[in-house]
C-alpha positions as CSV (number, residue, x, y, z in Angstrom):
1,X,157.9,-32.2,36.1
2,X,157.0,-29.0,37.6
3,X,159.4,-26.7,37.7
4,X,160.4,-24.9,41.6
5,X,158.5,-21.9,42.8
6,X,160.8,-19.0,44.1
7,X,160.4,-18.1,47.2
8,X,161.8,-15.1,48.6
9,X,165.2,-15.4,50.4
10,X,167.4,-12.2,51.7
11,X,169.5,-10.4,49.7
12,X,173.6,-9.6,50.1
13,X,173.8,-5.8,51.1
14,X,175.0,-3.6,53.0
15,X,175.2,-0.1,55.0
16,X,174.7,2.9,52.1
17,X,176.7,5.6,54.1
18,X,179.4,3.7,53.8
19,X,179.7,3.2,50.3
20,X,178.2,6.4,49.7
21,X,181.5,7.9,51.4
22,X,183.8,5.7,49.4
23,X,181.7,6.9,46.1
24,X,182.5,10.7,47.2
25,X,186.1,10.0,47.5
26,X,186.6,7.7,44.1
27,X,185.3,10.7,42.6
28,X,187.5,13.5,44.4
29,X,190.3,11.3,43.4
30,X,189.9,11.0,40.1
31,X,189.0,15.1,39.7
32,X,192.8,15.9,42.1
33,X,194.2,13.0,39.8
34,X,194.0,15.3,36.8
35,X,195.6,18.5,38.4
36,X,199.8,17.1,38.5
37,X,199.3,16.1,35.0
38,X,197.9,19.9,34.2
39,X,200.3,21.3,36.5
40,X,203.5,19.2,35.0
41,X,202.3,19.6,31.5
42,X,203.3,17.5,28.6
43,X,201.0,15.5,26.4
44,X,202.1,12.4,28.0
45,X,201.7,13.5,31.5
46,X,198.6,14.8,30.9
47,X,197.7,11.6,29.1
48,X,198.3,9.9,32.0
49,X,196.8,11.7,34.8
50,X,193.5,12.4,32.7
51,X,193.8,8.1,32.2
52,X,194.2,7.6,36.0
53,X,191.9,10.3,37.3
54,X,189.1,8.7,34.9
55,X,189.7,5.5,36.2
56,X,189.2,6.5,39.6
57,X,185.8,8.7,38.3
58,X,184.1,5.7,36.8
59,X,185.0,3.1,40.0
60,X,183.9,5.9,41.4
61,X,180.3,6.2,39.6
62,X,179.9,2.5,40.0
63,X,180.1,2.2,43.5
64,X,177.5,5.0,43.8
65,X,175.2,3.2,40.9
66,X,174.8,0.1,43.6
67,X,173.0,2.6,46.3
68,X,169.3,1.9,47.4
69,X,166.8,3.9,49.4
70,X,164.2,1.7,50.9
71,X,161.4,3.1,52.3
72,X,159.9,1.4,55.3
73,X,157.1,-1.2,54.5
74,X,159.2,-1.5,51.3
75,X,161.5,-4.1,49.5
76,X,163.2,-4.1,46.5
77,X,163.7,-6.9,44.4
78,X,167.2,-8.1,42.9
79,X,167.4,-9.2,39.4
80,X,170.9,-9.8,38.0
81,X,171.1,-10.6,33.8
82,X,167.7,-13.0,34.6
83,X,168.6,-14.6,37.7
84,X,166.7,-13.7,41.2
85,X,169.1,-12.9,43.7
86,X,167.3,-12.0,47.0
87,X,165.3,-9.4,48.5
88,X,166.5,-6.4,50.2
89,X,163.5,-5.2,53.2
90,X,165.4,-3.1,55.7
91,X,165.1,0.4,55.5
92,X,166.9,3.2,54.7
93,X,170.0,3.6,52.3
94,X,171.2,0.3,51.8
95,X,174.4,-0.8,48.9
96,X,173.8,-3.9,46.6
97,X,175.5,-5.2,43.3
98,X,175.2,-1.8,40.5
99,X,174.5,-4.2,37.9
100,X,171.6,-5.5,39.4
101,X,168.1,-4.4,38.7
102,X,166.0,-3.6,41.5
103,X,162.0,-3.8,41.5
104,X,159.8,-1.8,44.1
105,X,157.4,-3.8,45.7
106,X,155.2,-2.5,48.2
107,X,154.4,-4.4,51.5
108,X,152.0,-2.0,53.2
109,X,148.8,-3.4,53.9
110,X,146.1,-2.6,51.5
111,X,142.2,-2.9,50.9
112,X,140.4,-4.2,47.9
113,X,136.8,-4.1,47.5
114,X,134.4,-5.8,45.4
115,X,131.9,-4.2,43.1
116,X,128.3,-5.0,44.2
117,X,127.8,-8.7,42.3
118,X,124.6,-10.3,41.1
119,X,124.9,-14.2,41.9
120,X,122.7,-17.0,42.6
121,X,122.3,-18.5,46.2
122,X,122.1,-21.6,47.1
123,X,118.3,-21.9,46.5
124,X,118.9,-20.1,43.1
125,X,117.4,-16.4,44.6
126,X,119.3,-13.6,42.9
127,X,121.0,-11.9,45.1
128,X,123.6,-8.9,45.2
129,X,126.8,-9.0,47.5
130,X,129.9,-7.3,47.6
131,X,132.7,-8.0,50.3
132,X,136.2,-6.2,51.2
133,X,139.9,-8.0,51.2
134,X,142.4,-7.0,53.5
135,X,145.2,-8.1,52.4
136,X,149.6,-7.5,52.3
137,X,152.0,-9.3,50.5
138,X,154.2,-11.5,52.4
139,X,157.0,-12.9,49.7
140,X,157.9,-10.6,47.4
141,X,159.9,-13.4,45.2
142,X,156.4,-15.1,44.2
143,X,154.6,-11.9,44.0
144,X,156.8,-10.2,41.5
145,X,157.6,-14.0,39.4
146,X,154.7,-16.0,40.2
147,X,151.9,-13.9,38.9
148,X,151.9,-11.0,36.1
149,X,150.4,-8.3,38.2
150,X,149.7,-9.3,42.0
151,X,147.1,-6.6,42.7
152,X,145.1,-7.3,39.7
153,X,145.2,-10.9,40.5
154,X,144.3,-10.5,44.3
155,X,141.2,-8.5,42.6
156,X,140.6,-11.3,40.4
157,X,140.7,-14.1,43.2
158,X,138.6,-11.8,45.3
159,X,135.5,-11.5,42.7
160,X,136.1,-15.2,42.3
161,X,135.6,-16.6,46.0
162,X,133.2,-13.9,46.7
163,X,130.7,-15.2,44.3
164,X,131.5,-19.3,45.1
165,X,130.6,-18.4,48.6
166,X,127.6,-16.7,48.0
167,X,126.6,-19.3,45.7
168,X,127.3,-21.9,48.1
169,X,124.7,-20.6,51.1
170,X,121.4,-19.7,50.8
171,X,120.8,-16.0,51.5
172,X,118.2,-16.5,54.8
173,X,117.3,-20.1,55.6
174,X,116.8,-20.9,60.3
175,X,117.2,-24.1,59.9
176,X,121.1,-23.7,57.6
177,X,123.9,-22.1,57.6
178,X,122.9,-18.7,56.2
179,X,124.5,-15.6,54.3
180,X,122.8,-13.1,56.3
181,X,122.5,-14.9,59.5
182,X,125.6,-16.8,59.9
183,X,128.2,-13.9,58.9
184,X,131.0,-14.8,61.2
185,X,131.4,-18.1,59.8
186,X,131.0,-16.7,56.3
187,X,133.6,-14.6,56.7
188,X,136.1,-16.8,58.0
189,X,135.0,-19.2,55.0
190,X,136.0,-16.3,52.7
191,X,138.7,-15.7,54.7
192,X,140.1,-19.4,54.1
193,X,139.4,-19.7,50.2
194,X,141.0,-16.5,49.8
195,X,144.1,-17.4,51.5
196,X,144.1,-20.8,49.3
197,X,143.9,-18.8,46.2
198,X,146.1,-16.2,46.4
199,X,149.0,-18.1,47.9
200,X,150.7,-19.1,44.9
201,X,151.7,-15.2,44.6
202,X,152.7,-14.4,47.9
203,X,149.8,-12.8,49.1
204,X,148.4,-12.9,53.0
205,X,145.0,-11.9,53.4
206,X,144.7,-11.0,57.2
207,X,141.0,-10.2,56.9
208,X,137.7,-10.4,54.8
209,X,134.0,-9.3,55.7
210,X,130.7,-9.0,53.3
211,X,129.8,-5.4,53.0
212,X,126.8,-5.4,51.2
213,X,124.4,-8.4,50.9
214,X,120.8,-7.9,49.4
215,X,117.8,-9.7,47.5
216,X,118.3,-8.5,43.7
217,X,115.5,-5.7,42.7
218,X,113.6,-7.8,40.7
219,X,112.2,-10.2,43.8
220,X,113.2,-8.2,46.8
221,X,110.0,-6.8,46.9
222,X,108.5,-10.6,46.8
223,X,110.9,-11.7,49.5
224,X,110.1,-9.1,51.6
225,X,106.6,-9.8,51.9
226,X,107.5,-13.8,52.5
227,X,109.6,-12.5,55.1
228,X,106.9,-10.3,56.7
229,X,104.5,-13.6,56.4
230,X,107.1,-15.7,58.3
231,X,107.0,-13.2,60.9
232,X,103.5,-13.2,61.5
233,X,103.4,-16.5,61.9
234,X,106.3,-16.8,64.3
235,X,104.5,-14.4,66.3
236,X,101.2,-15.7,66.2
237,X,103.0,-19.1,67.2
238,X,104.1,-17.4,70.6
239,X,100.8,-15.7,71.2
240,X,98.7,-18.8,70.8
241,X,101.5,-20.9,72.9
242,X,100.8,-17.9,75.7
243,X,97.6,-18.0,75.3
244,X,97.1,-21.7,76.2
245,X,99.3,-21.8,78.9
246,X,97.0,-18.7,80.3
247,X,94.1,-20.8,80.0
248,X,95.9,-23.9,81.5
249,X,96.8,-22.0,84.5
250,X,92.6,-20.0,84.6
251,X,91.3,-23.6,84.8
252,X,93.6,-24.8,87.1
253,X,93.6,-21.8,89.5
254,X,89.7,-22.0,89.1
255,X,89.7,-25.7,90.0
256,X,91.8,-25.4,92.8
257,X,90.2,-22.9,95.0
258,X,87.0,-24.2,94.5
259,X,85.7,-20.7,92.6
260,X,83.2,-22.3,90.3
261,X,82.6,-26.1,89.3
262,X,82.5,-26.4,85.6
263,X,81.1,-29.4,83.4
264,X,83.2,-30.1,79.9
265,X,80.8,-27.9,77.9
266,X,81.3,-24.9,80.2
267,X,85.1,-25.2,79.7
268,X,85.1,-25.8,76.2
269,X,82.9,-22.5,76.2
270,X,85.4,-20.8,78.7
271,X,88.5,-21.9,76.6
272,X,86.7,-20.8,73.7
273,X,86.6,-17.0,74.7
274,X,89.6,-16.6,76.3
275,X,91.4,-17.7,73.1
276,X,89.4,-15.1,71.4
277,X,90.4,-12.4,73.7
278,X,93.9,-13.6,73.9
279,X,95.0,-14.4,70.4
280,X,92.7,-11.4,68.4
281,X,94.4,-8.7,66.9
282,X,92.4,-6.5,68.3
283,X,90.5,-5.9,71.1
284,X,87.6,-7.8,72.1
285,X,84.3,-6.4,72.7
286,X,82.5,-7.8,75.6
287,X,79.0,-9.2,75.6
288,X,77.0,-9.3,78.8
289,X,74.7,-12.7,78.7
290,X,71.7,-12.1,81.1
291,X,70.5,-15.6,80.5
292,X,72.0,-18.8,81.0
293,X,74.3,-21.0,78.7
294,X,71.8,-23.3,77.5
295,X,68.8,-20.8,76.9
């Protein structure tokens, strides 16, 4: 049967001034206790106010062993002989039980970041990536109990989703969801595996994002060239799509005001060389026929 997970509950305190008041005047106490024994003399008198004045001196020392500063964005952590017994989170000089042991625990909001990471995409591309965690811890119980060090396992989680989400997407792919083109929804799928794995120790991540994504060296010079080739093609896709609706609308505009009648041959040549001029990479030089088509 698995045993309960602590969670983080408040601690009994209470005002530090107060008690640090009452420490003061234990002490004073016990030092004036001693001076009607001296004054009196006698070895039992003495006895006795040296007794009572050390009494006072050590309730004295106790009460002032129980106080607590807390910084703000702070908590401390009670421990008494094994046992968790709440968590003190305001600020400023608080009292709790002197025989308890109190741990620091930071709940400031901090940054981790990844080193730069060689995985595998989804294709099986090498690719380097390398994302920062913000990230705060939100019960102090689990943090402290749950885990052995909370910031190295918050790095340790980080490394961990990073690379599952990078393996899980291919790095640049239009027709799925993509590392590089699809960061937003990357991120918030970091975001959420994060959250999932860093729960069990108290941890709140409030915000993730991919810092560095590339091609690994050893292809990037490969993929960039495949990526230069889909580019060409995407734009000589749009130039021949404009280029045919030009010639659509020359033949039409022709037809309709009655500039020229032309047979099927004469537009096949017509189309012919306005695609040439039109989809060429460079410009076309122009040939003046003196005759006619078919000489």
């Amino acid at each position: 049967m698995p045993r309960p997970k602590i969670t983080e509950r408040p601690a009994r305190d209470r005002g530090g001034w107060t008690m640090l008041a009452l420490a003061v005047v234990l002490i004073l106490l016990g030092a004036a206790a001693v001076l009607p024994g001296i004054a009196v003399g006698g070895t039992v008198a003495l006895a006795a106010a040296v007794t009572a004045g050390s009494l006072l001196a050590a309730v004295g020392l106790v009460v002032a062993a129980g106080l607590t500063p807390v910084a703000p964005n702070e908590a401390r952590v009670l421990l008494l002989l094994g046992r968790y017994k709440g968590t003190v989170r305001t600020d400023g000089l608080r009292w709790v039980n002197p025989l308890t042991n109190r741990e620091r625990v930071s709940t400031r909001i901090r940054n981790h970041e990844t080193g730069l990471a060689k995985v595998n995409d989804l294709d099986g591309n090498p690719i380097e990536i390398s994302a920062v965690v913000v990230w705060q811890v939100a019960d102090t119980a689990r943090a402290v109990f749950e885990v052995d060090d909370f910031v190295e396992f918050v790095a340790f989680q980080t490394e961990a989703a990073v690379r599952h989400i990078a393996g899980s997407f291919p790095y640049d792919d239009a027709a799925r969801t993509s590392l590089r083109d699809n960061a937003d929804e990357i991120t918030a799928q970091l975001s959420d595996e994060l959250a999932e794995r860093v729960a069990s120790a108290g941890v709140e991540i409030i915000e993730s994002r991919i810092t560095g994504l590339a091609y690994a060296p050893e292809i990037a010079q490969a993929m960039l060239r495949r990526q230069q080739a889909g580019a060409v093609v995407a734009a000589r896709q749009r130039i021949v799509e404009g280029a045919v609706g030009m010639v659509q609308l020359a033949l039409e505009r022709l037809d309709d005001q009655n500039v020229i009648e032309l047979d099927e041959e004469r537009k096949a040549t017509m189309v012919s060389n306005l695609l040439v001029v039109l989809c060429a990479d460079r410009d076309a030089q122009p040939v003046v026929n003196t005759g006619g088509l078919y000489q």
